[in-house]
C-alpha positions as CSV (number, residue, x, y, z in Angstrom):
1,X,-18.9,17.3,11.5
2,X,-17.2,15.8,8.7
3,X,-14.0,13.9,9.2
4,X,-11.0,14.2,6.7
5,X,-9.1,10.9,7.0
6,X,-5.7,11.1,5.4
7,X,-3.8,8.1,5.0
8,X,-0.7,7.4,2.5
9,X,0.5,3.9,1.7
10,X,4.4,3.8,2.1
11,X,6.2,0.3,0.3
12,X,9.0,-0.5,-1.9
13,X,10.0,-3.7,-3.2
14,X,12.7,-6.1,-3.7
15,X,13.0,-5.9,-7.4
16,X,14.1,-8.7,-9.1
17,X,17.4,-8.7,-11.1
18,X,17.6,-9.0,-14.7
19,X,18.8,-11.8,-15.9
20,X,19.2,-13.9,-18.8
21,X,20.8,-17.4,-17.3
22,X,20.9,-17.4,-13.7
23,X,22.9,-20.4,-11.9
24,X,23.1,-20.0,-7.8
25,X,25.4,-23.3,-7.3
26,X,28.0,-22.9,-5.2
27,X,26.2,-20.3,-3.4
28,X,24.4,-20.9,0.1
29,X,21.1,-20.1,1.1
30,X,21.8,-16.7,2.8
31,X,23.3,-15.6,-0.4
32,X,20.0,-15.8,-2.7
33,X,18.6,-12.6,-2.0
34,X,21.3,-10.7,-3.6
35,X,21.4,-13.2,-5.9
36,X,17.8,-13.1,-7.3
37,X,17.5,-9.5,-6.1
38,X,19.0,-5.8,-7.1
39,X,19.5,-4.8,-3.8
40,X,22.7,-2.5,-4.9
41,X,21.5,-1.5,-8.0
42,X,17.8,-0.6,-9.4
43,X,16.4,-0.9,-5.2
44,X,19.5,1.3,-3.7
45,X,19.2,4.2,-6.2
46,X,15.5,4.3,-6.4
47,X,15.5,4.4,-2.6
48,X,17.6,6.7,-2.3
49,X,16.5,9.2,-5.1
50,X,12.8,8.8,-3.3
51,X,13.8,9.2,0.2
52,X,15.4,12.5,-0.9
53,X,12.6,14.0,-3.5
54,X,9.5,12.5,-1.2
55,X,10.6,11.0,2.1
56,X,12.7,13.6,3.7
57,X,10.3,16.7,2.6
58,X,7.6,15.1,3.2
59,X,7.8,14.4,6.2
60,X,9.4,17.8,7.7
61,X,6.2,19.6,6.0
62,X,4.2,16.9,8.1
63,X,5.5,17.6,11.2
64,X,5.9,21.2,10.9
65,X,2.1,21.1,10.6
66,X,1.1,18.9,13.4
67,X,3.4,21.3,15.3
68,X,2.0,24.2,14.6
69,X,-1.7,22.7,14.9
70,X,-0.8,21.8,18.1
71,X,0.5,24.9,19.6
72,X,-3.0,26.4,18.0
73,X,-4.6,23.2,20.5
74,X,-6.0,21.8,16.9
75,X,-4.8,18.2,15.4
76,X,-3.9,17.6,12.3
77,X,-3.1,13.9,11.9
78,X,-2.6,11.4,9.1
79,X,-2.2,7.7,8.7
80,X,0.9,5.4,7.5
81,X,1.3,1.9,6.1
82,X,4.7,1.3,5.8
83,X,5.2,-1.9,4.7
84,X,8.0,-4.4,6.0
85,X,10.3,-4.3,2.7
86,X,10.1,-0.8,3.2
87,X,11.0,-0.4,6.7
88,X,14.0,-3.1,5.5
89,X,15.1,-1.2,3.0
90,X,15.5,1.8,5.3
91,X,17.7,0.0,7.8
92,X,19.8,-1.1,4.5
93,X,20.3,2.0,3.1
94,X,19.3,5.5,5.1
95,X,18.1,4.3,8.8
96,X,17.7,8.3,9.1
97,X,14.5,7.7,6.9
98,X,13.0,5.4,9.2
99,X,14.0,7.6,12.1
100,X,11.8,10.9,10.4
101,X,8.6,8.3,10.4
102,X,9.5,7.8,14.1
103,X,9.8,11.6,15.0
104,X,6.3,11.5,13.5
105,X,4.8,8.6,15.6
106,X,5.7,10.3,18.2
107,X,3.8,13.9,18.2
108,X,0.7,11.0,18.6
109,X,-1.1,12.3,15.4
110,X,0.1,9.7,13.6
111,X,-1.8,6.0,12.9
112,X,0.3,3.3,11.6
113,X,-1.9,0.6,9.9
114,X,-1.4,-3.3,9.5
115,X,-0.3,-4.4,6.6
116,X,1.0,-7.9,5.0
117,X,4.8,-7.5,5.6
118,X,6.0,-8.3,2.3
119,X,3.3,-6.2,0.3
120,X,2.4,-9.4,-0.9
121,X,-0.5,-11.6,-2.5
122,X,-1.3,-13.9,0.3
123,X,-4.9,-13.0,1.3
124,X,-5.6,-14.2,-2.4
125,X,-4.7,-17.7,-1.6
126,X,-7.8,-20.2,-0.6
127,X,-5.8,-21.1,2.8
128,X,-5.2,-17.5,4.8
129,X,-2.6,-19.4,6.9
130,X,0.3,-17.6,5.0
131,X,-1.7,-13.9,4.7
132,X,-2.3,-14.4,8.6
133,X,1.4,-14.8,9.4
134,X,2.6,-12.3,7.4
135,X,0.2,-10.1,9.3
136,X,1.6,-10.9,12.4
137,X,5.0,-10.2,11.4
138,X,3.8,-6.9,9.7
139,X,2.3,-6.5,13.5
140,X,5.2,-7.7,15.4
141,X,7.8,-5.5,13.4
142,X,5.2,-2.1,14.1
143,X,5.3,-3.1,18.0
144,X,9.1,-3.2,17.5
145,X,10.2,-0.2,15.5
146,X,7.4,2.4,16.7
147,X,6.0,0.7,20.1
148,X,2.6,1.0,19.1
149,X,-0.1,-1.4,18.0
150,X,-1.8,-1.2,14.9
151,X,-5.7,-1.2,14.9
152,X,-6.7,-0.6,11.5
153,X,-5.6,-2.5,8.5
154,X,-4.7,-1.8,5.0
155,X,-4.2,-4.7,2.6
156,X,-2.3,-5.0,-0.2
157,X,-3.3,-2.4,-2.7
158,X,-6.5,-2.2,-0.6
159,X,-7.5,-5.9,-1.9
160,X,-10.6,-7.0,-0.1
161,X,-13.8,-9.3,0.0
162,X,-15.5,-11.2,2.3
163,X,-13.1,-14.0,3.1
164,X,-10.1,-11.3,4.0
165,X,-12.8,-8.9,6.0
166,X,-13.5,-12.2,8.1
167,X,-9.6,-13.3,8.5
168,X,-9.1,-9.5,9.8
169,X,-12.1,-9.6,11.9
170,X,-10.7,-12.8,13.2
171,X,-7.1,-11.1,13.8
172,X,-8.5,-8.6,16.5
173,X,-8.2,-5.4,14.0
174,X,-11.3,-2.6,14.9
175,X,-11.4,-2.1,10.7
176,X,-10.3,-2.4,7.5
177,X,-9.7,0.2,4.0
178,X,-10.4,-0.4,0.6
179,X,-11.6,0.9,-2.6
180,X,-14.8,3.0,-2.9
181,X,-15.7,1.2,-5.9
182,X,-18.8,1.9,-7.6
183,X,-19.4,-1.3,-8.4
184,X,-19.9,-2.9,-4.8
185,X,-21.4,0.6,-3.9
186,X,-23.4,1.4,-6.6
187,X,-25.2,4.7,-5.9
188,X,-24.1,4.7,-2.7
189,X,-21.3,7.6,-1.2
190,X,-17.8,6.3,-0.2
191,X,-17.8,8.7,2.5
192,X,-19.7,7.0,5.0
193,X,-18.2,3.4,7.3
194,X,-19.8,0.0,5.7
195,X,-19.7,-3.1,7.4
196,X,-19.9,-6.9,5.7
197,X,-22.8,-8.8,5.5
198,X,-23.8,-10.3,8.5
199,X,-23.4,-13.8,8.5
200,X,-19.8,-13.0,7.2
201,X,-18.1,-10.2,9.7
202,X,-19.7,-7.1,11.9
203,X,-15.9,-5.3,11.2
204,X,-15.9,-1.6,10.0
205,X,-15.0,-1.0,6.1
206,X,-13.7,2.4,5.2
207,X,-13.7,3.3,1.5
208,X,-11.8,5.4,-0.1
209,X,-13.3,8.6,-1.9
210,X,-11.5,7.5,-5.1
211,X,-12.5,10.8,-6.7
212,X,-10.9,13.0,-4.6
213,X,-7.8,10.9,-3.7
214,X,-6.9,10.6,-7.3
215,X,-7.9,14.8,-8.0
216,X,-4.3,15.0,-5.7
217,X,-2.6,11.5,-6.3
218,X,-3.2,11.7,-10.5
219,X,-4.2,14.7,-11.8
220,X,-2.2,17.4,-9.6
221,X,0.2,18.0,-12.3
222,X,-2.1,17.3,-15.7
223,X,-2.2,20.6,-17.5
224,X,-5.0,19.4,-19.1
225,X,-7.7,18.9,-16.1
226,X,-10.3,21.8,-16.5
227,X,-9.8,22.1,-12.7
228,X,-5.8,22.9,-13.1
229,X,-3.9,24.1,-11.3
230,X,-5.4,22.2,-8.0
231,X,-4.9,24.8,-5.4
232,X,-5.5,23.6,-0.7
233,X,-8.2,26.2,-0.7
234,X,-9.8,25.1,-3.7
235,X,-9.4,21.7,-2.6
236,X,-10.8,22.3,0.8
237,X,-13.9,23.4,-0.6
238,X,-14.5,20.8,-2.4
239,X,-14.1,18.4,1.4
240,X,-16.6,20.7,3.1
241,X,-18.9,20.5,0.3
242,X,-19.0,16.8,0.4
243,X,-21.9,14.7,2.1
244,X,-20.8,11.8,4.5
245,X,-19.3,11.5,7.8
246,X,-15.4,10.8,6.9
247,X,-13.8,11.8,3.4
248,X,-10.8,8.9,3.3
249,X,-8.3,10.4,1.3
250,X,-6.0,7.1,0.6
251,X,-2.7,7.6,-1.8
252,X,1.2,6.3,-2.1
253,X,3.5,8.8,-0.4
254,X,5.6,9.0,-3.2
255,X,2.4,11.3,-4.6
256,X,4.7,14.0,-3.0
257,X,8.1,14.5,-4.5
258,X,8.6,11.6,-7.0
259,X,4.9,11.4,-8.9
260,X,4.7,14.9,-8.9
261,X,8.2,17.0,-8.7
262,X,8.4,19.6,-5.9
263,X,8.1,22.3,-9.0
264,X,4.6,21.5,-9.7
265,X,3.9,23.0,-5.9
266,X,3.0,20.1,-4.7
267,X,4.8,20.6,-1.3
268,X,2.8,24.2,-0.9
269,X,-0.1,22.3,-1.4
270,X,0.5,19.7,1.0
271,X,1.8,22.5,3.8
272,X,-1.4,24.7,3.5
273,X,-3.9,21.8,3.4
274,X,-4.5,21.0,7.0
275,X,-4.8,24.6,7.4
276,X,-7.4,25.5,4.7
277,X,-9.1,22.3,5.8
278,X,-9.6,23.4,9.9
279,X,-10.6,27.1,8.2
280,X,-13.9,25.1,6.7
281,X,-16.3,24.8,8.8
282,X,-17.4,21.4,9.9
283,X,-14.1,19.4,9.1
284,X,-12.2,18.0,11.3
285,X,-9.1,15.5,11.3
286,X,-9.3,11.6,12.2
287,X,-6.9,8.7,12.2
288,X,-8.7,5.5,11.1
289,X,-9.1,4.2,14.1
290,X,-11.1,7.3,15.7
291,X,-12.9,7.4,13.0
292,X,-14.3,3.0,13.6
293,X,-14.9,4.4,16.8
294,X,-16.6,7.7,16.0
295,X,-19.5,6.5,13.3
296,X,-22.0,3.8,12.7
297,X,-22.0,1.9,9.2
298,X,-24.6,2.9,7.5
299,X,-25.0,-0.6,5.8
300,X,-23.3,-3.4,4.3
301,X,-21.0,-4.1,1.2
302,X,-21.0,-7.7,-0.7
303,X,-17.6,-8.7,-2.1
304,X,-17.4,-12.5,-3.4
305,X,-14.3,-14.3,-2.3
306,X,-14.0,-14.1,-6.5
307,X,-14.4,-10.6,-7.4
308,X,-11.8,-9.4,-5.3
309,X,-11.8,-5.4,-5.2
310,X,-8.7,-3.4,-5.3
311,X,-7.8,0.5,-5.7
312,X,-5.4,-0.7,-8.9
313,X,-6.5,0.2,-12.6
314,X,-9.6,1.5,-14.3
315,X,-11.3,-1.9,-13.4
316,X,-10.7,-1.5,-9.6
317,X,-10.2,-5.7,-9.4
318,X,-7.7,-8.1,-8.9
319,X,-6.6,-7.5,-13.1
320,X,-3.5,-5.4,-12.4
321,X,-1.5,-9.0,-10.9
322,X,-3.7,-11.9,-12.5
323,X,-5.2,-10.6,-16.0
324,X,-3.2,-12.4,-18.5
325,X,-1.6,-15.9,-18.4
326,X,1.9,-14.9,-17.3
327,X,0.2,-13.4,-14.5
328,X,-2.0,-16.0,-13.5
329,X,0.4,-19.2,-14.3
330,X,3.3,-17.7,-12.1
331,X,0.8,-16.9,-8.9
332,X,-0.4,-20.7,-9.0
333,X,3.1,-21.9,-9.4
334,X,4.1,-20.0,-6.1
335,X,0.7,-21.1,-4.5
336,X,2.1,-24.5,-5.1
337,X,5.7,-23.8,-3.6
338,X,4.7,-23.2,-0.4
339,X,4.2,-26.4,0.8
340,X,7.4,-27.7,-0.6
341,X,9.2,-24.7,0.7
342,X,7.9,-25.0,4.2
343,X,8.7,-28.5,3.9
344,X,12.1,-27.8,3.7
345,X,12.4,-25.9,7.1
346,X,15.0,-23.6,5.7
347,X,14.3,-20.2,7.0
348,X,16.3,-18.4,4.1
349,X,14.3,-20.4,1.2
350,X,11.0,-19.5,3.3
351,X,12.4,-15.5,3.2
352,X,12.9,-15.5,-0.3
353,X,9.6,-16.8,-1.2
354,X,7.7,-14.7,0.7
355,X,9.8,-12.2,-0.7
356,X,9.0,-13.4,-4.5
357,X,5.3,-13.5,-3.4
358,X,5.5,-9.2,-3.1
359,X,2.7,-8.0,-5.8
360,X,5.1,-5.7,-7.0
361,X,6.5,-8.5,-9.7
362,X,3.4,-9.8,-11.2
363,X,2.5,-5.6,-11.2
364,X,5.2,-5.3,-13.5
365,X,3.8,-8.4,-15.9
366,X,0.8,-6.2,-16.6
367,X,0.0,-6.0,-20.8
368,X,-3.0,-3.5,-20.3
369,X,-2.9,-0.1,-22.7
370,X,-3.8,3.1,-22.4
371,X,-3.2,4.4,-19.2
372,X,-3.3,1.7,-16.9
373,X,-0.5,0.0,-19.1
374,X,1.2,3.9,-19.0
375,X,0.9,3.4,-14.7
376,X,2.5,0.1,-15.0
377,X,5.3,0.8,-17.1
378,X,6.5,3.8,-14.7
379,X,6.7,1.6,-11.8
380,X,8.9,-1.2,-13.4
381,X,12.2,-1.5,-13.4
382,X,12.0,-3.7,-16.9
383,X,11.8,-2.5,-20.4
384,X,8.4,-4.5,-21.0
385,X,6.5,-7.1,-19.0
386,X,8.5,-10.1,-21.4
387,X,11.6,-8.8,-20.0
388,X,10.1,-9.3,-16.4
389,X,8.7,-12.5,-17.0
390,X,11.6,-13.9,-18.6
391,X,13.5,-12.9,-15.1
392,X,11.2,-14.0,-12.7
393,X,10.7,-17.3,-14.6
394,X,14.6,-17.5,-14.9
395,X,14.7,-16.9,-10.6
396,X,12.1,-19.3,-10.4
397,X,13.8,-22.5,-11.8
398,X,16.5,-21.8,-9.9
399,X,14.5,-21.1,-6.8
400,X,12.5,-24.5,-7.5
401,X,15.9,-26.3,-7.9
402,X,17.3,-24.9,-4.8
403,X,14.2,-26.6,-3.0
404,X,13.7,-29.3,-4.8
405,X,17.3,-30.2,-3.3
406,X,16.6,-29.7,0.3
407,X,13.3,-32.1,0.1
């Protein structure tokens, strides 16, 4: 038997607003995040064009599966890491959203995973102090909202090597996702559990079939794939055709509705998978979590604290937030604030770091071309990646000034 594990990362950020001076005297420390962020512009109308073109359908084609499944005494079931801006941004604007996640929690098909609860960068600083915490409050907030405990964790943008496998280990979770990347695979399949080397962690590793995710989350729509138009029975051939005990199928959400428009039959495809999938024979459905508990690894994977891997660009690395000098000269600058900021024991200066920390904004300072540059350019909410690093810098000196005056 061969295990189909579906799991769809679920995050959007506080973006940063556009600015071209930006003064926050006379204002108090509870008034910076509106301040520095758009919360009622660019997040509010993204949110709410998304929740109604992916969230809402989505999730009623979801559940109307695992409902049917279940009168038939079959499971289908699926995985969610929804990440803490998220599940803030749904209290904000449309708690009915958060309450459709909840209806699916509840038919007990669906996993939630751990995440960081800011989507953020943390577990690529040398000290995991900060990535640990915001764990725990990624954890904390899961326990609170759905009253279950998450076993499985999902990093940011499935960012992973040996020093975060061990700090997850070391956190109680039973495994860990990340990129099937060829190059810490090398001929080896993505559809069998990995482990770290020994003398660093014994935790699971799933990889994600990369191949396979991205024939749904990328090329659904392209006209010009030889395989087009990607239909669930064609697709479901391909799964039982594939070698390996689980076939992680990893992907954002927003795949369904806002990547690719409900006109391009994305919907119909996502409502007759689970079916065409329990038609093959020898697939089955598993949440992460069975699946740790189901299979051995069949060996280990190598990841240098250095050569981080991530599911993010052609280069599958840590390029898509730290490749160029913008990049890397505003990550060390916030590496630097923390101290200070912690120092200043002001929970709302504390907030909006971590919140500044979200990958999301050094995502958006990206100068690759071709197609990874396209991929960048649809997610930001800036012209160009000066336009973003002129307003995060600009939210920055006023951020350092506001702290510099508390010390």
């Amino acid at each position: 038997m061969t295990s189909v594990c579906l799991y769809f990362k679920v995050h959007q950020p506080w973006r940063l607003r556009s600015h071209a001076f930006l003064d926050s005297s006379g204002k108090d420390h509870g008034e910076l995040h509106d301040h520095y962020f758009d919360k009622n512009g660019t997040d509010k109308e993204i949110f709410h064009r998304v929740a109604k073109k992916c969230y809402y359908p989505a999730n009623d084609v979801i559940k109307d599966a695992m409902e049917d499944f279940d009168d038939r005494n079959d499971d289908f079931k699926v995985a969610f890491s929804l990440t803490g801006t998220f599940i803030e941004q749904c209290r904000e604007f449309d708690p009915g959203v958060l309450d459709s996640f909840k209806e699916l929690v509840n038919t007990g098909n669906v996993e939630i995973l751990g995440e960081t609860y800011h989507h953020s960068l943390a577990s690529l600083f040398e000290d995991h102090n900060e990535f640990e915490r915001q764990v725990d409050m990624h954890r904390n907030l899961v326990q609170d909202e759905f009253g279950v405990e998450s076993r499985v964790f999902s990093n940011t943008e499935a960012l992973y090597n040996n020093k975060i496998a061990q700090s997850v280990e070391d956190m109680g979770f039973e495994g860990i996702i990340t990129e099937g990347a060829d190059r810490i695979l090398g001929w080896r399949s993505p559809n069998y559990i990995y482990r770290p080397p020994e003398d660093v962690a014994s935790i699971p590793v799933i990889t994600k079939n990369y191949g396979l995710s991205d024939d749904v989350a990328f090329r659904f729509s392209a006209r010009w794939w030889d395989k087009w138009p990607l239909t669930a029975d064609k697709f479901a051939e391909w799964l039982s055709v594939s070698d390996g005990d689980i076939i992680n199928l990893s992907m954002d959400y927003e795949t369904f509705g806002e990547h690719h428009w409900a006109d391009s039959g994305i919907f119909s495809f996502l409502r007759s998978l689970p079916g065409e999938v329990l038609a093959q024979n020898g697939l089955d459905f598993r949440t992460p979590s069975e699946v740790v508990n189901k299979y051995e690894p069949k060996g280990s994977i190598d990841v240098f604290e250095y050569d981080s891997v991530s599911w993010a660009d052609m280069e599958r690395d840590e390029s898509a937030w730290l490749g160029n000098w913008m990049q890397q000269y505003l990550f060390e600058e916030l590496k630097m604030l923390e101290e200070h900021v912690k120092e200043t024991g002001n929970e709302h200066l504390v907030e909006v770091w971590r919140k500044l920390l979200t990958s999301d904004h050094l995502y958006y300072l990206c100068n690759k071309g071709m197609g990874d540059g396209d991929v960048h350019s649809y997610f930001s909410s800036f012209d160009n990646h000066y336009d973003a690093f002129r307003s995060f810098m600009e939210v920055l000196r006023d951020f350092k000034q506001r702290v510099r005056e508390e010390l």
